[in-house]
C-alpha positions in Angstrom: -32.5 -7.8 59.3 -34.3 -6.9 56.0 -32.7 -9.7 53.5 -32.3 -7.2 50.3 -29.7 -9.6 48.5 -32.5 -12.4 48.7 -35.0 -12.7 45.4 -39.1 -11.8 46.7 -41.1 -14.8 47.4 -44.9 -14.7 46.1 -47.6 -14.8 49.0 -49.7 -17.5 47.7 -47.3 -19.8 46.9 -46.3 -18.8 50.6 -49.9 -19.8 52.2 -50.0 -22.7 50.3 -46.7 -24.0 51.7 -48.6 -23.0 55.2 -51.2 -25.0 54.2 -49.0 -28.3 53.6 -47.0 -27.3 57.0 -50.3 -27.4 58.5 -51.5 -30.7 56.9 -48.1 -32.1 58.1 -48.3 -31.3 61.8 -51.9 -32.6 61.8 -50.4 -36.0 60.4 -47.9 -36.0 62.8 -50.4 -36.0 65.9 -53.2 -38.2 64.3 -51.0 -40.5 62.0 -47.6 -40.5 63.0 -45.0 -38.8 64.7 -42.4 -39.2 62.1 -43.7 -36.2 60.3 -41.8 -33.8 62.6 -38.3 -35.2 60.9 -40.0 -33.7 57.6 -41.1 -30.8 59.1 -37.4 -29.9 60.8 -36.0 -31.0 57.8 -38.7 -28.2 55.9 -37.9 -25.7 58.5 -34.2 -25.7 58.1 -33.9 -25.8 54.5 -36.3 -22.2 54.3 -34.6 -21.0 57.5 -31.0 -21.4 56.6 -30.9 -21.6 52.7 -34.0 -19.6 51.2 -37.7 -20.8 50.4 -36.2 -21.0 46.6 -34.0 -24.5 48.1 -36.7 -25.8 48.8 -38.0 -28.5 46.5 -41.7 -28.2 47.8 -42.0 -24.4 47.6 -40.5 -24.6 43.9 -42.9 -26.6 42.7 -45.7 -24.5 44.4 -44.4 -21.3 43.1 -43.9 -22.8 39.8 -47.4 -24.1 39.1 -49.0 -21.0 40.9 -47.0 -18.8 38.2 -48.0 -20.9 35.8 -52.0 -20.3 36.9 -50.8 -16.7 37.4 -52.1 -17.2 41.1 -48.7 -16.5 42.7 -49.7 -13.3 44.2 -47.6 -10.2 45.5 -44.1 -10.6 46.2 -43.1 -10.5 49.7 -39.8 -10.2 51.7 -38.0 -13.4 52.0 -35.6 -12.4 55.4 -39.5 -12.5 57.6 -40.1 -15.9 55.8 -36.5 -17.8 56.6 -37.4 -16.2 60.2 -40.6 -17.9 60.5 -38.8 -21.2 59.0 -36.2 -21.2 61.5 -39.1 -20.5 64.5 -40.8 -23.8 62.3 -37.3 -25.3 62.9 -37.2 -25.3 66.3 -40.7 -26.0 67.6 -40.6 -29.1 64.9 -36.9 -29.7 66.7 -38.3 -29.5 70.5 -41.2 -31.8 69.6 -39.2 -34.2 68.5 -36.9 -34.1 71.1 -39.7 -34.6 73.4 -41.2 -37.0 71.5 -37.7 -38.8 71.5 -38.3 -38.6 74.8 -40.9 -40.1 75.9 -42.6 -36.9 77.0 -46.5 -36.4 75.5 -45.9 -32.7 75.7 -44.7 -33.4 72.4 -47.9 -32.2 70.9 -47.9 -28.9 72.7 -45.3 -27.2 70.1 -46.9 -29.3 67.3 -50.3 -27.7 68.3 -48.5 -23.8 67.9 -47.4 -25.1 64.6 -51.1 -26.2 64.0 -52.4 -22.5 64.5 -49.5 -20.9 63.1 -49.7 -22.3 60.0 -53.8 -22.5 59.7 -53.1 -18.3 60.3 -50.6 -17.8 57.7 -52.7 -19.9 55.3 -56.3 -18.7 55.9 -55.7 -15.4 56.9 -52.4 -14.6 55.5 -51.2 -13.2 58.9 -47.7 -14.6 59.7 -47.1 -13.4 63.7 -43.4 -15.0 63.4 -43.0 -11.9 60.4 -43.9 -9.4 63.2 -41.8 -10.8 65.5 -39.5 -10.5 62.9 -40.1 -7.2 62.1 -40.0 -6.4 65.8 -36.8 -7.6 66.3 -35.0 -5.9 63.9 -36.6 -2.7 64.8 -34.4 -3.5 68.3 -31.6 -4.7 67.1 -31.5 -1.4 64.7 -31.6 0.6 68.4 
């Protein structure tokens, strides 16, 4: 549902959180696995609290506001959707990697292009999935 009782979040400081998410699964293929914990970690935080818990997005948002590049405000309810999606793919890799499974860098891959499309493009498919599934819950 629509989160109303939840401050706007600005869109730039949003793609440039996409940006870090994107730099982070990256380092967790080619460096080392161990950046999934921070991306779970990232993932919950948004999901379950609000982007404004987070200590990364704060200090994003902060400096773009002082540059006065924070950009429109946005809906925050699509955002802690997307972070919980981030949640889970970031929880199954892990799993998997726990595992001993390489599919591992299948989810971390989706989190790859996810990311790189909310960040260059500013088009966040976990919002309109979002947005689609409120539209059936509402039915």
């Amino acid at each position: 549902m629509l989160r109303f009782d939840l401050p706007n979040v600005h869109d730039n400081a949003v793609r440039v959180h996409a940006f870090i998410s994107m730099l982070m699964s990256i380092a967790a293929v080619w460096i080392h696995p161990a950046f999934i914990g921070v991306l779970f970690l990232q993932g919950f935080v948004k999901g379950f609290f609000g982007l404004h818990y987070c200590p990364m997005y704060r200090m994003i948002e902060q400096l773009l506001i002082l540059k006065k590049w924070h950009g429109a405000p946005e809906d925050m309810g699509a955002k802690m959707f997307a972070a919980k999606l981030l949640m889970v793919a970031s929880g199954v890799a892990g799993a998997l990697y726990v595992a001993g499974i390489t599919f591992w860098m299948v989810p971390m891959m989706m989190i790859m292009l996810l990311s790189t499309l909310e960040y260059a493009f500013g088009f966040c498919i976990a919002c309109y999935a979002y947005h689609y599934y409120f539209q059936w819950k509402q039915s």
